[in-house]
N, CA, C and O atoms as CSV, one atom per row, in Angstrom:
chain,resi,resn,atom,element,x,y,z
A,1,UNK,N,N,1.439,29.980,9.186
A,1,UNK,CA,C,0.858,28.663,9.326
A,1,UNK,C,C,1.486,27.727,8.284
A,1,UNK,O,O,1.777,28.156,7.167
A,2,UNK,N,N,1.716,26.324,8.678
A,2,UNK,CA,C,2.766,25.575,7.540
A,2,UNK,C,C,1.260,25.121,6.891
A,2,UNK,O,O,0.165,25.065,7.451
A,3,UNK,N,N,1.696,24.779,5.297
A,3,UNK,CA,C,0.936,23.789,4.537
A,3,UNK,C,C,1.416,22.228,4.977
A,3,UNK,O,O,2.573,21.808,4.962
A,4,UNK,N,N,0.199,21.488,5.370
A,4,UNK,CA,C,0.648,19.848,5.612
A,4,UNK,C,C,0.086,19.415,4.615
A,4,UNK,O,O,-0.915,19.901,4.088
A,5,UNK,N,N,0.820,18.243,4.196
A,5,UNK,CA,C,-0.381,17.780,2.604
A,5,UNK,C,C,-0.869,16.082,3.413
A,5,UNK,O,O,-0.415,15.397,4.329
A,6,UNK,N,N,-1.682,16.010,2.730
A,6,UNK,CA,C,-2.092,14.076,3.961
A,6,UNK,C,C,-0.939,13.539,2.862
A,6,UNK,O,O,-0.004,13.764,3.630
A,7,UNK,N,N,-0.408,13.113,1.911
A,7,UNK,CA,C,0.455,12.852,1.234
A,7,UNK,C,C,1.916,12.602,1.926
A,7,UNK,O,O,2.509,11.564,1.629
A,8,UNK,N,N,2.409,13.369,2.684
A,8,UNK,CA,C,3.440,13.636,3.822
A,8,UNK,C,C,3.168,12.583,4.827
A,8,UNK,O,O,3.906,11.987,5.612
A,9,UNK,N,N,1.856,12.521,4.571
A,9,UNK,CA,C,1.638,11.765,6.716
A,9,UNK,C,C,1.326,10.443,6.422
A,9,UNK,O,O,1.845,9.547,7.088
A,10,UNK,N,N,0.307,10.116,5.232
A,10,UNK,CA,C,-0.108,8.825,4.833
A,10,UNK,C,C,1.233,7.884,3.691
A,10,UNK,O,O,1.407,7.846,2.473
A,11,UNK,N,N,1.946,7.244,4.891
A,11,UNK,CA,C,2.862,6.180,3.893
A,11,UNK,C,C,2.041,4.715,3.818
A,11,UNK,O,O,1.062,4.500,4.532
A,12,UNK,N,N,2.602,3.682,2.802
A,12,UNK,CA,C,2.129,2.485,2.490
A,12,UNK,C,C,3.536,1.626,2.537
A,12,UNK,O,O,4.524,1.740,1.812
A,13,UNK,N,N,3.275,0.678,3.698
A,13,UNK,CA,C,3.883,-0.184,4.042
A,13,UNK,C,C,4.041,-1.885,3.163
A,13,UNK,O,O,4.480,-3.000,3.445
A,14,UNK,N,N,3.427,-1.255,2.073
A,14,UNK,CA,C,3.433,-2.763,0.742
A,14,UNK,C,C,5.086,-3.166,0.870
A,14,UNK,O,O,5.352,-4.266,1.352
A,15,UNK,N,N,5.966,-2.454,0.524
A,15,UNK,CA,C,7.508,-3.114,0.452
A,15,UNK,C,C,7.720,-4.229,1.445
A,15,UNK,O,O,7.927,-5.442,1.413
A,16,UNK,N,N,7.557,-3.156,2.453
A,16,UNK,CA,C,8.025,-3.949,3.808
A,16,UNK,C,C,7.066,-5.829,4.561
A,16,UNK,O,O,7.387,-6.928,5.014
A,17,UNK,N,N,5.900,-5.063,4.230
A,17,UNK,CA,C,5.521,-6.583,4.053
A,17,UNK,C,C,5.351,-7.938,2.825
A,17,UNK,O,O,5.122,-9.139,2.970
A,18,UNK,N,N,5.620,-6.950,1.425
A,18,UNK,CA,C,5.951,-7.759,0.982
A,18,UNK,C,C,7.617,-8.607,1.055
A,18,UNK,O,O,7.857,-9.634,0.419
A,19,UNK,N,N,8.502,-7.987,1.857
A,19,UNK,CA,C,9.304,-8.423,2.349
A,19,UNK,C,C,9.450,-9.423,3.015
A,19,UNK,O,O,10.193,-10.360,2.724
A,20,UNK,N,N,8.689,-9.324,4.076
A,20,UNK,CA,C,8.559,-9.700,5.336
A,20,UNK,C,C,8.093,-11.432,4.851
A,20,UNK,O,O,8.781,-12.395,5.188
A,21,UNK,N,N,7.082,-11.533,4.193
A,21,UNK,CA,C,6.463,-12.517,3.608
A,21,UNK,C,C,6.509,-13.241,2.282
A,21,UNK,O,O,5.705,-13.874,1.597
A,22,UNK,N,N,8.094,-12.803,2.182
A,22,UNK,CA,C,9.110,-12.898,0.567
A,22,UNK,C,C,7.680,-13.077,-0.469
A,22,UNK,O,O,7.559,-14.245,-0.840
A,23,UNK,N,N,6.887,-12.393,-0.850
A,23,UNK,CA,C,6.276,-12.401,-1.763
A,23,UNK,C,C,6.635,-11.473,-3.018
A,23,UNK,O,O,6.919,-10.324,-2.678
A,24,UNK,N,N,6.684,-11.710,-4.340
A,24,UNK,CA,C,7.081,-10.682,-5.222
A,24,UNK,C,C,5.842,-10.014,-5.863
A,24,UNK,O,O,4.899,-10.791,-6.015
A,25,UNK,N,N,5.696,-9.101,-6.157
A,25,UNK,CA,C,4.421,-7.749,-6.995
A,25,UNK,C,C,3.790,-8.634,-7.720
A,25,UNK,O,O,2.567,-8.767,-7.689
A,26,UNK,N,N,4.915,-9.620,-8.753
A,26,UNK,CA,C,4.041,-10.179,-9.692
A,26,UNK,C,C,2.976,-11.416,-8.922
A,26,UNK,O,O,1.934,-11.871,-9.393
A,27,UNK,N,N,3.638,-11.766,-7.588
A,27,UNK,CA,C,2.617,-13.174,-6.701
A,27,UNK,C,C,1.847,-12.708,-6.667
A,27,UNK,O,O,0.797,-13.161,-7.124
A,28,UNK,N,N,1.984,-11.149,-5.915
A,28,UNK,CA,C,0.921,-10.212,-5.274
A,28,UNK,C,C,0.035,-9.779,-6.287
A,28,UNK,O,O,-0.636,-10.809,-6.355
A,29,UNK,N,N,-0.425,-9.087,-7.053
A,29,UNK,CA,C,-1.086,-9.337,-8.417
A,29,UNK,C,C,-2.290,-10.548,-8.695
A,29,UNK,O,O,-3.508,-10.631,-8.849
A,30,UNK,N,N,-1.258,-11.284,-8.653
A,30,UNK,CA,C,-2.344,-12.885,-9.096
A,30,UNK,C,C,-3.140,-13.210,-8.011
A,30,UNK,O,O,-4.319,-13.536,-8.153
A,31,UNK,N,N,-2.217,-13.103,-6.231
A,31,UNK,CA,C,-3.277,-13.836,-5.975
A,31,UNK,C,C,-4.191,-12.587,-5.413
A,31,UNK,O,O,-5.166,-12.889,-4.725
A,32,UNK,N,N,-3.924,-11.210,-5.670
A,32,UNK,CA,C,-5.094,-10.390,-4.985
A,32,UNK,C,C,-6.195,-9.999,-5.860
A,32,UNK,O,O,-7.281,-9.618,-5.423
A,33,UNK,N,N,-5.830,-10.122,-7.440
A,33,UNK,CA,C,-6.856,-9.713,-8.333
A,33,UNK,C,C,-6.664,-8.100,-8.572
A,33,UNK,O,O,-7.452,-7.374,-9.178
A,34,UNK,N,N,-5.463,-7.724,-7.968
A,34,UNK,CA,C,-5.202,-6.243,-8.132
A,34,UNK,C,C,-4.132,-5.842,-9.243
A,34,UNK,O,O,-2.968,-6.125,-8.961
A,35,UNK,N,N,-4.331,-5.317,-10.279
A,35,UNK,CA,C,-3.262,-5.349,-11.245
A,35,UNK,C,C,-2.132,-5.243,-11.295
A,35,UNK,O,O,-1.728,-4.566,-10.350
A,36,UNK,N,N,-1.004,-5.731,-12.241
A,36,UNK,CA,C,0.750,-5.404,-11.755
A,36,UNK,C,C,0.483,-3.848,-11.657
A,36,UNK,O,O,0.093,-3.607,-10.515
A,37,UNK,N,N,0.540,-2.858,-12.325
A,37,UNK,CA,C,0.683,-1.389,-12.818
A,37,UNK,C,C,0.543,-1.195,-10.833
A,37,UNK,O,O,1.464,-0.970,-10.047
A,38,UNK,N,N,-0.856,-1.378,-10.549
A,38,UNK,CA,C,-1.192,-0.858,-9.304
A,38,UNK,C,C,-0.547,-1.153,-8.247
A,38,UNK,O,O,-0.346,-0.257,-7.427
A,39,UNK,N,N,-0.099,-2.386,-8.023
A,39,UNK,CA,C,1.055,-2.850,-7.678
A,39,UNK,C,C,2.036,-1.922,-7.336
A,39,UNK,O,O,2.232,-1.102,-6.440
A,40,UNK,N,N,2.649,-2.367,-8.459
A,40,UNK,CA,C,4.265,-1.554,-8.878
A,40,UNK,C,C,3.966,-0.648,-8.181
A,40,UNK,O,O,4.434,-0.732,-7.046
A,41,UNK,N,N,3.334,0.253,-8.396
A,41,UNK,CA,C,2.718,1.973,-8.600
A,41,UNK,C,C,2.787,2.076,-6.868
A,41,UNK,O,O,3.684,2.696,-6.298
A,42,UNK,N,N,1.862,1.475,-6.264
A,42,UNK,CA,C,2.078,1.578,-4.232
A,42,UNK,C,C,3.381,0.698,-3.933
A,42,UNK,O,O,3.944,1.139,-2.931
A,43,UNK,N,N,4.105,-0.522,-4.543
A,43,UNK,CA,C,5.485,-0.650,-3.918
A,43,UNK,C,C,6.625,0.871,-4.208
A,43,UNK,O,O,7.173,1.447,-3.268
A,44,UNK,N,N,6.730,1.143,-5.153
A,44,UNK,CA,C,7.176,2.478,-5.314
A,44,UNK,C,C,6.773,3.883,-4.923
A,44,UNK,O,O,7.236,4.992,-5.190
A,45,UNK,N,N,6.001,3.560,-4.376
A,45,UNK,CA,C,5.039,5.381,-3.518
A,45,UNK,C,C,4.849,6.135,-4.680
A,45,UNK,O,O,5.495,7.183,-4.679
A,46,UNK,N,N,4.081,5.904,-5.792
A,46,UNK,CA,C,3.913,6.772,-6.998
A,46,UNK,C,C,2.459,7.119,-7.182
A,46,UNK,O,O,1.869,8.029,-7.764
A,47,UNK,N,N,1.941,5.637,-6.188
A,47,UNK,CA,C,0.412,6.029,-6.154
A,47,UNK,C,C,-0.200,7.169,-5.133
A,47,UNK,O,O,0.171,7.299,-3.966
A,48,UNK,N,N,-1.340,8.078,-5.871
A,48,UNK,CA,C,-1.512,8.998,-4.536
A,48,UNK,C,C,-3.196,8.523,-3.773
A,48,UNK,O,O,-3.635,8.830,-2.665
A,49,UNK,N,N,-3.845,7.673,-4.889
A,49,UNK,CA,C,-4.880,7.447,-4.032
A,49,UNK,C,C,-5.195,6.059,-4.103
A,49,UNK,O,O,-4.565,5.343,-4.881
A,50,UNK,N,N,-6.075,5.608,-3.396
A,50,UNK,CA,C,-6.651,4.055,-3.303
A,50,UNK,C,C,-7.600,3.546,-3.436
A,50,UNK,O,O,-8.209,3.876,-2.419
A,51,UNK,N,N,-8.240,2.922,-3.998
A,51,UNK,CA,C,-9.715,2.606,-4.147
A,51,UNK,C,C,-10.121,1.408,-2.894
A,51,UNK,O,O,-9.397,0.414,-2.831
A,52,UNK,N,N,-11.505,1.567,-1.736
A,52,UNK,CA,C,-11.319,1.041,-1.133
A,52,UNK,C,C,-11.292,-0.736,-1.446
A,52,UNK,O,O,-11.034,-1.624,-0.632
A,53,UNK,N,N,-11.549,-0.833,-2.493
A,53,UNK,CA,C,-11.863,-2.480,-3.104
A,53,UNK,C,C,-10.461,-3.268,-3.373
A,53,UNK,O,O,-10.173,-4.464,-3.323
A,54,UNK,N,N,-9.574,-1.883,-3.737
A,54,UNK,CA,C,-8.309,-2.107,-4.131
A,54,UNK,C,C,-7.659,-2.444,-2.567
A,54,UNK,O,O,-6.899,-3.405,-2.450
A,55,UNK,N,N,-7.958,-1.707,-1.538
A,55,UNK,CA,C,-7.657,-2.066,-0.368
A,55,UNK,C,C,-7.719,-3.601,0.533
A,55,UNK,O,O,-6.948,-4.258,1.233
A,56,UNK,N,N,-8.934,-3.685,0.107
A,56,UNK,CA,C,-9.572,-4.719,0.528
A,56,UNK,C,C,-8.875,-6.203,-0.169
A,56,UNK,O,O,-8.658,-7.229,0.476
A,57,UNK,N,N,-8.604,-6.008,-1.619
A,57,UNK,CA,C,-7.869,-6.883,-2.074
A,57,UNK,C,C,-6.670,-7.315,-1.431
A,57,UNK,O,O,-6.415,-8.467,-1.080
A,58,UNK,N,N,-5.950,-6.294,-1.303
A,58,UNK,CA,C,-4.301,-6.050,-1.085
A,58,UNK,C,C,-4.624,-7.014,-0.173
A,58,UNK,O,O,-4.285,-8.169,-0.429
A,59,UNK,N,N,-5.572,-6.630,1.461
A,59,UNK,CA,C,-5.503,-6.839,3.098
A,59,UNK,C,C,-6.184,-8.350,2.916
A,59,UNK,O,O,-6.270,-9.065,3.915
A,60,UNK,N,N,-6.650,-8.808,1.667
A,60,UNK,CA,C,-7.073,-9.959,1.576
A,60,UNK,C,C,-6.242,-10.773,1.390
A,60,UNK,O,O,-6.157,-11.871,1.940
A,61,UNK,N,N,-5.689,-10.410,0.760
A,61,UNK,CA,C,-4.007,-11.384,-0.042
A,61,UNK,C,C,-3.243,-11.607,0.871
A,61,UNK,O,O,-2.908,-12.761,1.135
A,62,UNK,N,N,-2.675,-10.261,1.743
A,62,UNK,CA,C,-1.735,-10.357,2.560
A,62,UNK,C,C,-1.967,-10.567,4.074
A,62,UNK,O,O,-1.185,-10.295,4.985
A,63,UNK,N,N,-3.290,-11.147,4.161
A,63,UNK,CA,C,-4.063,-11.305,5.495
A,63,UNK,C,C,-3.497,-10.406,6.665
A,63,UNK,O,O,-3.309,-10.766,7.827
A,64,UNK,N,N,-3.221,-8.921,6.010
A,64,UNK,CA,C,-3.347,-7.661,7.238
A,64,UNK,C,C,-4.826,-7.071,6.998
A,64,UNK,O,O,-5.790,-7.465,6.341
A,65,UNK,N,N,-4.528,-5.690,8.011
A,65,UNK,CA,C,-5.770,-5.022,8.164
A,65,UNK,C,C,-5.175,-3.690,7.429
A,65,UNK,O,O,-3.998,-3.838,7.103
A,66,UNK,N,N,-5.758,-2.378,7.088
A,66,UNK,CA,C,-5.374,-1.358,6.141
A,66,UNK,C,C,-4.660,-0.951,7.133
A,66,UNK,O,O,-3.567,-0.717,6.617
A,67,UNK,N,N,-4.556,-0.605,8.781
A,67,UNK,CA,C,-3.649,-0.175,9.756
A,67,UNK,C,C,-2.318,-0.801,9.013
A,67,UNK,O,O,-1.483,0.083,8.822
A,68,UNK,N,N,-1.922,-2.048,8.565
A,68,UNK,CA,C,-0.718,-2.536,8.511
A,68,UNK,C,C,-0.275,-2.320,7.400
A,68,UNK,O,O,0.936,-2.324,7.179
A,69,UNK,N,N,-1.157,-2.094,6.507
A,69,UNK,CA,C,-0.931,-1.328,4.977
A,69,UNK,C,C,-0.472,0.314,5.086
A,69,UNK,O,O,0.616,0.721,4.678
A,70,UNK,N,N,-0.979,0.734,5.392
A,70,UNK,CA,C,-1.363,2.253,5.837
A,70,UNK,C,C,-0.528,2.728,6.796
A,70,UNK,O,O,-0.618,2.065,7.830
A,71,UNK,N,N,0.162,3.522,6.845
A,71,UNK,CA,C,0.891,4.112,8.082
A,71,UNK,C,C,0.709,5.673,8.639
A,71,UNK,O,O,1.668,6.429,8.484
A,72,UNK,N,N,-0.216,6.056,9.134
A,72,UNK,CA,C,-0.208,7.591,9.728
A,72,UNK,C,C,0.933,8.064,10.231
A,72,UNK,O,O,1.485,7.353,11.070
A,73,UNK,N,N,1.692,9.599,9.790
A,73,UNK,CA,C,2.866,9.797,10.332
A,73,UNK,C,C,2.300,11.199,10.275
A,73,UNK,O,O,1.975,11.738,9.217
A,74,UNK,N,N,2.196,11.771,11.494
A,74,UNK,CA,C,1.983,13.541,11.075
A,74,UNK,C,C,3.356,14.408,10.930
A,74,UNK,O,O,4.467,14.165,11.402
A,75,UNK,N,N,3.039,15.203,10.342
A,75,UNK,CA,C,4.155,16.111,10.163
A,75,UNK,C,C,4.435,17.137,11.412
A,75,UNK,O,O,3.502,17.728,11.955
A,76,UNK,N,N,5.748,17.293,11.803
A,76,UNK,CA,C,5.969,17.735,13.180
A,76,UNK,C,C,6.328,19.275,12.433
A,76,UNK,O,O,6.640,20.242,13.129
């Protein structure tokens, strides 16, 4: 039987929309009320968990929903 970790399956799509919406970590920060560190930490995939308030910030700032934050990918 393989080990799957949710770590593998759950990616965060912060880069790409902060791309998308040329915003930089440090905009993102100020106007979500979510700290640089935490920031940084999910544009780089270093973070492993989320607080849902911290969520709520992000999807506030960047007027998505956690689906567009959040990406389910199972492991094949």
């Amino acid at each position: 039987m393989k080990n799957i970790t949710i770590l593998n399956m759950i990616k965060n799509n912060l880069r790409v929309l902060l791309a998308i919406r040329k915003i930089r970590m440090t905009e993102l920060s100020r106007i979500s009320g979510v700290g640089y560190g935490t920031v940084f930490g999910l544009y780089h995939e270093k973070i492993t968990r989320i607080e849902f308030e911290t969520l709520n910030k992000l999807c506030n700032a960047l007027e998505c929903t956690p689906n567009d934050l959040l990406v389910y990918t199972p492991d094949e």
